[in-house]
C-alpha positions in Angstrom: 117.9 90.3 121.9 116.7 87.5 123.4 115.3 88.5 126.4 113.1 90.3 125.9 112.8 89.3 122.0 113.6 91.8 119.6 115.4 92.0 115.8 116.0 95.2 114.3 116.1 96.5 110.8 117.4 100.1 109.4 115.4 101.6 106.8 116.5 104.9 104.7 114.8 107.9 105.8 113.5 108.3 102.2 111.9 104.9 102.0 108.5 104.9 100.8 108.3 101.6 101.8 109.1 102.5 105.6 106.1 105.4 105.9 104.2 103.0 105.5 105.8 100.2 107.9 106.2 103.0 110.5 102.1 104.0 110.1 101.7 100.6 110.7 103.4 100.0 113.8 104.5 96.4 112.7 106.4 94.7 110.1 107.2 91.3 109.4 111.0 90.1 108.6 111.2 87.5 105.4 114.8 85.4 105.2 115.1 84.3 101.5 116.3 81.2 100.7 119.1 80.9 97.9 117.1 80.3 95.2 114.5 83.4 95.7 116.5 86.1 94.1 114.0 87.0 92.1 112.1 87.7 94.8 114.5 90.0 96.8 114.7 91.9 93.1 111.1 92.2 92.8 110.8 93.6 96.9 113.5 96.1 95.8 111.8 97.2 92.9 110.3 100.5 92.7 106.9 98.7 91.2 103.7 99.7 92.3 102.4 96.2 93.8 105.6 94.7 94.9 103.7 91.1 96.1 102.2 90.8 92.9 102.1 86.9 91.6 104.2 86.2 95.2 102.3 83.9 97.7 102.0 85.3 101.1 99.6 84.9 104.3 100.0 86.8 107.5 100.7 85.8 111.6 99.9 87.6 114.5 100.3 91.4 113.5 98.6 90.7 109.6 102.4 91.8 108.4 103.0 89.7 104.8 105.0 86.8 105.5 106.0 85.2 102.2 104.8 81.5 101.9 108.0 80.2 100.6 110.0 82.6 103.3 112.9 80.1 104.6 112.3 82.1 108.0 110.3 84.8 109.1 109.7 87.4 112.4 106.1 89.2 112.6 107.4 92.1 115.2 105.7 95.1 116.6 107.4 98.7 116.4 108.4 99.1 119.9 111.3 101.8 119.1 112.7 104.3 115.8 115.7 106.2 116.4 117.8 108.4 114.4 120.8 106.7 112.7 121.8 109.7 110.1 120.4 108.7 106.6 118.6 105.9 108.0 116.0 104.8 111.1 117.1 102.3 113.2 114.2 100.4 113.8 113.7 97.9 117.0 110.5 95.4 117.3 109.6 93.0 119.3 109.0 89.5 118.2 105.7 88.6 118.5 105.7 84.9 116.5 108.5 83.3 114.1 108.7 80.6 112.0 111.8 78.7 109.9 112.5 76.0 107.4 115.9 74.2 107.0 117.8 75.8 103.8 120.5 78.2 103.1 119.8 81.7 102.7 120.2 84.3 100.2 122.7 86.7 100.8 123.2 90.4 99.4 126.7 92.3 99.7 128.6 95.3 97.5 125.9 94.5 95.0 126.1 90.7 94.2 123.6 88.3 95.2 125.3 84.7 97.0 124.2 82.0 99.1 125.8 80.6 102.6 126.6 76.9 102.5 124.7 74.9 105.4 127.3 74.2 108.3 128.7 70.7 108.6 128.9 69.1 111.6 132.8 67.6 112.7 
């Protein structure tokens, strides 16, 4: 949503990961750039410090944003609803931040990248 700003994210109920973004009250969104697989991999993982040797800083809510992030949103929990298996999670956008590049992209399993678009 644009006005007002908000992005949403849906977690599994089972998430460790999301008890702890939901005691929070705020999360920050990271977009990958194609080349950062390893990263995505290392965020999935079920390791016990999952920012080890990864850079990262924080913005307005102190949520990691990931230094070489080609995009992030620092949002604050403004609603959590049920969605079966899963939370659907709405925040508001409290500060963002970009960098031109193409993104990672995750489906059925298989890691890709989207092409930039060319202008006519």
């Amino acid at each position: 949503s644009m006005d007002p700003p908000l992005v949403l994210f849906c977690p599994q109920k089972k998430s460790s990961t999301w008890a702890l973004v939901d005691a929070a009250g705020h999360y920050a969104v990271n977009i990958l750039a194609g080349e950062h697989q390893h990263i995505s991999q290392q965020m999935s993982s079920k390791a016990e410090d999952k920012f080890a040797d990864i850079a990262w800083h924080t913005e307005s809510t102190g949520s990691p944003v990931l230094n070489e992030a080609l995009g992030w949103i620092d949002c604050r929990t403004e609603h959590v609803y049920d969605g079966g298996d899963h939370w659907i999670v709405v925040g508001r956008i409290l500060a963002m931040g970009w960098r031109d590049g193409a993104p990672l992209g995750y489906h059925r399993g298989s890691y890709g990248s989207f092409s930039p678009a060319v202008a006519d």
